[in-house]
C-alpha positions in Angstrom: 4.0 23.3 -2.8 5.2 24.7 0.5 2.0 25.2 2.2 0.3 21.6 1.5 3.2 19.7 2.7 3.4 21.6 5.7 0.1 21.3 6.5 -0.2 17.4 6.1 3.0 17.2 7.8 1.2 18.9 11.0 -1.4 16.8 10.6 0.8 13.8 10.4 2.1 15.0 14.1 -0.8 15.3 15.7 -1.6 11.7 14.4 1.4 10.1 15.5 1.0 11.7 18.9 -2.1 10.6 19.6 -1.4 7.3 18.0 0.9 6.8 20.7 -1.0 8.4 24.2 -3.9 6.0 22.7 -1.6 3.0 22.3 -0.5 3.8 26.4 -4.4 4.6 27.2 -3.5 8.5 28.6 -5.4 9.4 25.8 -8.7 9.0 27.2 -8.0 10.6 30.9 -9.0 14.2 30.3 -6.9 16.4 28.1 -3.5 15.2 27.3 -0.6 17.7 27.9 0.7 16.5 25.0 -1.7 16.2 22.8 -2.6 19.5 24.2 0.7 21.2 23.8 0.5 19.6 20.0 -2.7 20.9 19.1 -1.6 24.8 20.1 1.4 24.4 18.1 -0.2 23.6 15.2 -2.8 25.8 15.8 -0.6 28.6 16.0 1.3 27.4 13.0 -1.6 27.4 10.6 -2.7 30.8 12.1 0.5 32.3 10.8 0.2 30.4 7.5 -3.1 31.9 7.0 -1.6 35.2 7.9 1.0 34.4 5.3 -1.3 33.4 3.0 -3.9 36.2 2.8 -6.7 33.6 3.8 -7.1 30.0 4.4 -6.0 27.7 2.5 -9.0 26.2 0.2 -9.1 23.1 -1.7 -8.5 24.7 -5.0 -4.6 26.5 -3.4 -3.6 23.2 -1.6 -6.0 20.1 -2.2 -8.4 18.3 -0.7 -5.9 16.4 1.7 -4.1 19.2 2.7 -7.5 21.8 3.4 -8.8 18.9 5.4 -5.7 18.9 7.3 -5.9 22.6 7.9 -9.3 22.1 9.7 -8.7 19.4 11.5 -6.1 21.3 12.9 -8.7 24.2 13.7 -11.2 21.4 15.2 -8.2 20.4 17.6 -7.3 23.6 18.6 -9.8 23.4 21.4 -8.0 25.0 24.2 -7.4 28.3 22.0 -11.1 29.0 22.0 -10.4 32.7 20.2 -9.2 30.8 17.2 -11.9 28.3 16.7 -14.5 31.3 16.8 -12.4 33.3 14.5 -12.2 30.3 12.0 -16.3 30.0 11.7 -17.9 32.6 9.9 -14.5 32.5 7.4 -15.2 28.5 7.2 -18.8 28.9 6.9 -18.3 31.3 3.7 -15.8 28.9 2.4 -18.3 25.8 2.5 -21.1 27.6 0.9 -18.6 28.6 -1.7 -17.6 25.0 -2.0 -14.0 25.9 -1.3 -13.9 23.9 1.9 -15.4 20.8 3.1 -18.8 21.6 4.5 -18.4 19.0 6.8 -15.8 19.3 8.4 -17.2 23.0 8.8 -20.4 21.8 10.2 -18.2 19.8 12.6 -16.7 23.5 13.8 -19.8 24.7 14.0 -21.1 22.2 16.7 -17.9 21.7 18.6 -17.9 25.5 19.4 -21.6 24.8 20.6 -20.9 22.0 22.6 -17.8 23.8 24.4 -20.2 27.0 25.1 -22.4 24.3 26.5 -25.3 25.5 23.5 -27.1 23.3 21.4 -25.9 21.6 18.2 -27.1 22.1 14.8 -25.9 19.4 13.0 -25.5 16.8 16.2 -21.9 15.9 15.9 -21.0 15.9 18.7 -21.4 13.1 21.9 -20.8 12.9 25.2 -21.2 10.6 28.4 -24.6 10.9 29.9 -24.8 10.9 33.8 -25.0 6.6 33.9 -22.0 6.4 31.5 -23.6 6.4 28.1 -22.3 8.2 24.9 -24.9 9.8 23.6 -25.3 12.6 21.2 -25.5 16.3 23.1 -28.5 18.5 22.7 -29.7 19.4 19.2 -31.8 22.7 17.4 -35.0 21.3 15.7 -34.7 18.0 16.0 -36.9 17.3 13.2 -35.1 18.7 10.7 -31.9 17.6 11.8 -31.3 14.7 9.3 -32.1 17.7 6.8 -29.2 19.7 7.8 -27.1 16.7 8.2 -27.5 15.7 4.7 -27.1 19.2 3.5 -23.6 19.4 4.3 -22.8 15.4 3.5 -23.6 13.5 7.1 -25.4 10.8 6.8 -29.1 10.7 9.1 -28.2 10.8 12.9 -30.0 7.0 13.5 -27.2 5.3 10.8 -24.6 6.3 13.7 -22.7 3.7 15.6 -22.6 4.4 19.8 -19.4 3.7 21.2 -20.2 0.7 23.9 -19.4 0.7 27.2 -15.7 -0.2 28.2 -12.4 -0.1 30.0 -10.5 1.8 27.3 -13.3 4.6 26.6 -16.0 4.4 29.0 -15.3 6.8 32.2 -14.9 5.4 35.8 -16.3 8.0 37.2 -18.9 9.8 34.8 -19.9 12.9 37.2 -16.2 13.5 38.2 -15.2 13.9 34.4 -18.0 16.0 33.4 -17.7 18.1 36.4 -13.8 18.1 35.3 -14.6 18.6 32.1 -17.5 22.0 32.9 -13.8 23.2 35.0 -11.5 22.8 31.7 -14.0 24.8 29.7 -14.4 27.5 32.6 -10.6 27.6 32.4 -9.7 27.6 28.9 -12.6 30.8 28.2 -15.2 28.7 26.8 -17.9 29.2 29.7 -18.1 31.8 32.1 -20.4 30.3 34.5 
């Protein structure tokens, strides 16, 4: 089957590639041209496949694995922001249809949020705080959001492990990166102001 292997095989890629800008430690200042240039390519890639294929490919055409693959790829592409929105209301049919993961959908869902600088919905989705803490990004109805969590198969928000402070993943300069970061998303047609 053409289309699964090629989609784990991209998915492989951008694995390896990160494996080794993580391994060197450029993975975690800002955006990696790399990983960057990676994620685009794939992105475009499964664009055309889903072109090719009249749709995108669901568990039942490819497998689990490989329809995994094929959003992860859409949840990377996140300097192509025209793609990620066009991938969300499709996705979000797919999941209730149970044809894709919902929660890998649900993971779309807030990372467009986040990027737009809105609120999540399903809260998964962290960032560092002002003093340098990870912390999960503003969520709708926080009373109910264990609800939603569990409706698409995350488990409640309190089970989650925060990343702790240090060299390898905590920011030098937490201001500088988010006002580098509120600049990338300016840039890349996320935000507008």
């Amino acid at each position: 089957m053409k289309l699964k292997e090629e989609l784990l095989h991209l998915m492989r890629e951008d694995e390896a590639v990160r494996e080794a800008l993580a391994s060197t430690g450029e993975l975690f200042q800002g955006y990696n041209p790399q990983m960057e240039k990676v994620h685009l390519r794939n992105a475009q890639r499964l664009k055309e496949l889903i072109e090719e294929n009249k749709g995108f490919p669901t568990i039942a055409q490819v497998g689990e694995e490989a329809c995994v693959a094929a959003l992860r790829i859409v949840l990377h592409a996140i300097s192509w922001p025209e793609f990620m929105r066009a991938q969300e209301q499709v996705l979000t049919d797919l999941a209730k249809k149970k044809e894709v993961p919902a929660l890998y959908v649900a993971c779309l869902v807030d990372r467009i949020r986040f990027y737009e600088g809105l609120k999540q919905v399903y809260g998964t989705n962290s960032d560092w705080d002002e003093n340098g803490i990870l912390r999960i990004t503003d969520v709708e109805d926080p009373d109910s959001l264990n609800k939603r969590r569990a409706e698409v198969g995350l488990s409640p928000l309190e089970s989650m492990i925060i990343t702790p402070m240090n060299v390898e993943y905590h920011p030098p300069d937490p201001a500088k990166r988010h006002q580098e970061f509120l600049e990338w998303t300016k840039k890349t047609g996320w935000r507008t102001a």
